[in-house]
C-alpha positions as CSV (number, residue, x, y, z in Angstrom):
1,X,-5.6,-6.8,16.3
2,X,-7.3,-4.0,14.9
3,X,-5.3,-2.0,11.9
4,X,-4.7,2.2,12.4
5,X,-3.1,4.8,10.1
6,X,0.6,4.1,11.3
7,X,0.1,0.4,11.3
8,X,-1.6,-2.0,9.1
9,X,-1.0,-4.8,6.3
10,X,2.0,-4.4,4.2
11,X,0.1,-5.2,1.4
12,X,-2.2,-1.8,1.6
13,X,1.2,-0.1,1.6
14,X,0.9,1.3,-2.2
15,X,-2.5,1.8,-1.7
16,X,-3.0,5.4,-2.0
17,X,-4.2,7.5,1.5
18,X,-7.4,7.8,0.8
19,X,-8.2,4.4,-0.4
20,X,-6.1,2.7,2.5
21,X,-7.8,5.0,5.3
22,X,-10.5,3.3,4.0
23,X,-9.4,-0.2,3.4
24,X,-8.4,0.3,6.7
25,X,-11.7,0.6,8.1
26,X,-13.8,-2.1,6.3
27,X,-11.2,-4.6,7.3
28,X,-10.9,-3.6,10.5
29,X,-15.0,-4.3,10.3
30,X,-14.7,-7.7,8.9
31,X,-12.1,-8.6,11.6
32,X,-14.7,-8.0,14.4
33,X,-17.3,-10.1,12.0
34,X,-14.5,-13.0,12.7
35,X,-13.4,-13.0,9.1
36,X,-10.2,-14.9,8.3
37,X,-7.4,-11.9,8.3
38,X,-6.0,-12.5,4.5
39,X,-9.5,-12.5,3.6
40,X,-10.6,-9.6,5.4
41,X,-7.8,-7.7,4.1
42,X,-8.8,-9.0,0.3
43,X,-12.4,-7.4,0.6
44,X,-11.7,-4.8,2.4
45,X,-9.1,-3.3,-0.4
46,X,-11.5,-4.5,-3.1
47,X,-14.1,-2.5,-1.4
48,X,-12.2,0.4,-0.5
49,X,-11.1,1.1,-4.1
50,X,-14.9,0.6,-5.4
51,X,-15.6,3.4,-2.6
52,X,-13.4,6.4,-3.4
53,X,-13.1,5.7,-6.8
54,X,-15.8,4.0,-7.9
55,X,-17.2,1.0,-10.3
56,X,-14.4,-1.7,-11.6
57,X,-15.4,-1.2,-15.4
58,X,-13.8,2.1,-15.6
59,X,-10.0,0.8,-14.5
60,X,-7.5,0.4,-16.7
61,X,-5.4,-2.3,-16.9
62,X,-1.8,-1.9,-17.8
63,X,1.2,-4.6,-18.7
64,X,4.9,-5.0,-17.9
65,X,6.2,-6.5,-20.9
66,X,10.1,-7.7,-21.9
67,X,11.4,-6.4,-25.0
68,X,14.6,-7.7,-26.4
69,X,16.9,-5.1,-24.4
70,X,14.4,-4.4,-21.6
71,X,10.7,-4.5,-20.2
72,X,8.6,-1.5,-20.3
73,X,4.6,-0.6,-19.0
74,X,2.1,0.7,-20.9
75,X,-1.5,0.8,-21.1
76,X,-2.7,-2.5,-22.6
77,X,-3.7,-0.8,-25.4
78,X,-1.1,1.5,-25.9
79,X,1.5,1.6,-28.0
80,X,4.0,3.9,-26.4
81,X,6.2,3.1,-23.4
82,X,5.2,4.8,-19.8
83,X,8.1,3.8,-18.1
84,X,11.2,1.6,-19.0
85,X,13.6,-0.2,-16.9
86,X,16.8,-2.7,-17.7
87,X,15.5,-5.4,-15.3
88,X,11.6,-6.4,-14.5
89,X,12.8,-5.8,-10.9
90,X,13.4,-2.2,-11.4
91,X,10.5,-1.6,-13.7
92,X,7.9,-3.3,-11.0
93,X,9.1,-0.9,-8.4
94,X,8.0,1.9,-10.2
95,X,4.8,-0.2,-12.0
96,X,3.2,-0.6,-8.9
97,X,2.8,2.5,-6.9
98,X,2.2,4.3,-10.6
99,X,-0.9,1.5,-11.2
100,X,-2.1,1.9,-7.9
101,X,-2.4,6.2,-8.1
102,X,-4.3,5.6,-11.2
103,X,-6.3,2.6,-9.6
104,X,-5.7,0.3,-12.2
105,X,-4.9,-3.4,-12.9
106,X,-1.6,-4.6,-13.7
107,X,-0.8,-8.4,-15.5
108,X,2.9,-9.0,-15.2
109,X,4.2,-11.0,-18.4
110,X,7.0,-13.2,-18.1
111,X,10.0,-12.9,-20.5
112,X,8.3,-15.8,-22.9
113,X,4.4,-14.0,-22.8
114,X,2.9,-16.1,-20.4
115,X,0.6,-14.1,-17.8
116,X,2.6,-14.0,-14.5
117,X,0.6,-12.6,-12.1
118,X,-2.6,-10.2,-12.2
119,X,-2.0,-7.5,-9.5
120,X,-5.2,-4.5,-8.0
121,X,-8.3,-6.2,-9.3
């Protein structure tokens, strides 16, 4: 089923217009080359993002952290807090759609250090 602006994958949701117009269109491409959906979708944002804003070197990659009274994301090599939250919950509501307008990557820690999850590379 081909993908339009009102409907298509939830997970090119945060994804901002331009780069999910796009998105849109490449996967929508790879569908009618009879490429697996979740993998069509997978390039097709990977793709998108390298098209409207250009070569993967020049992302920046932030981290959602705990500290002892609450988790905060910064840059990875910041020092300062860009946003703070009580909960990781709250914090990765806001995380996401703020990585995603400034097309970065974001690794998700969990409350011991360990790497959780890598999200937008």
């Amino acid at each position: 089923m081909p993908w339009n602006k009102n409907d298509y994958p939830d997970s090119m949701k945060n994804l901002d217009v331009s780069v999910r117009e796009k998105a849109i269109e490449i996967a929508n491409a790879l569908l009618r080359d009879n490429y697996e959906e979740g993998r069509a979708i997978s390039i097709a944002t990977s793709q998108a993002r390298k098209a409207i804003h250009g070569d993967e070197e020049d992302r920046v990659t932030y981290e959602v952290i705990s500290r002892e009274t609450d988790w905060m994301l910064r840059r990875v090599d910041g020092k300062r807090a860009i946003l703070v939250e009580e909960t990781k919950e709250n914090l990765l509501q806001k995380a996401k759609p703020y990585v995603n307008e400034q097309n970065g990557i974001l690794t998700v820690y969990e409350e011991d250090g360990s790497v959780e999850d890598t999200l937008y590379e």
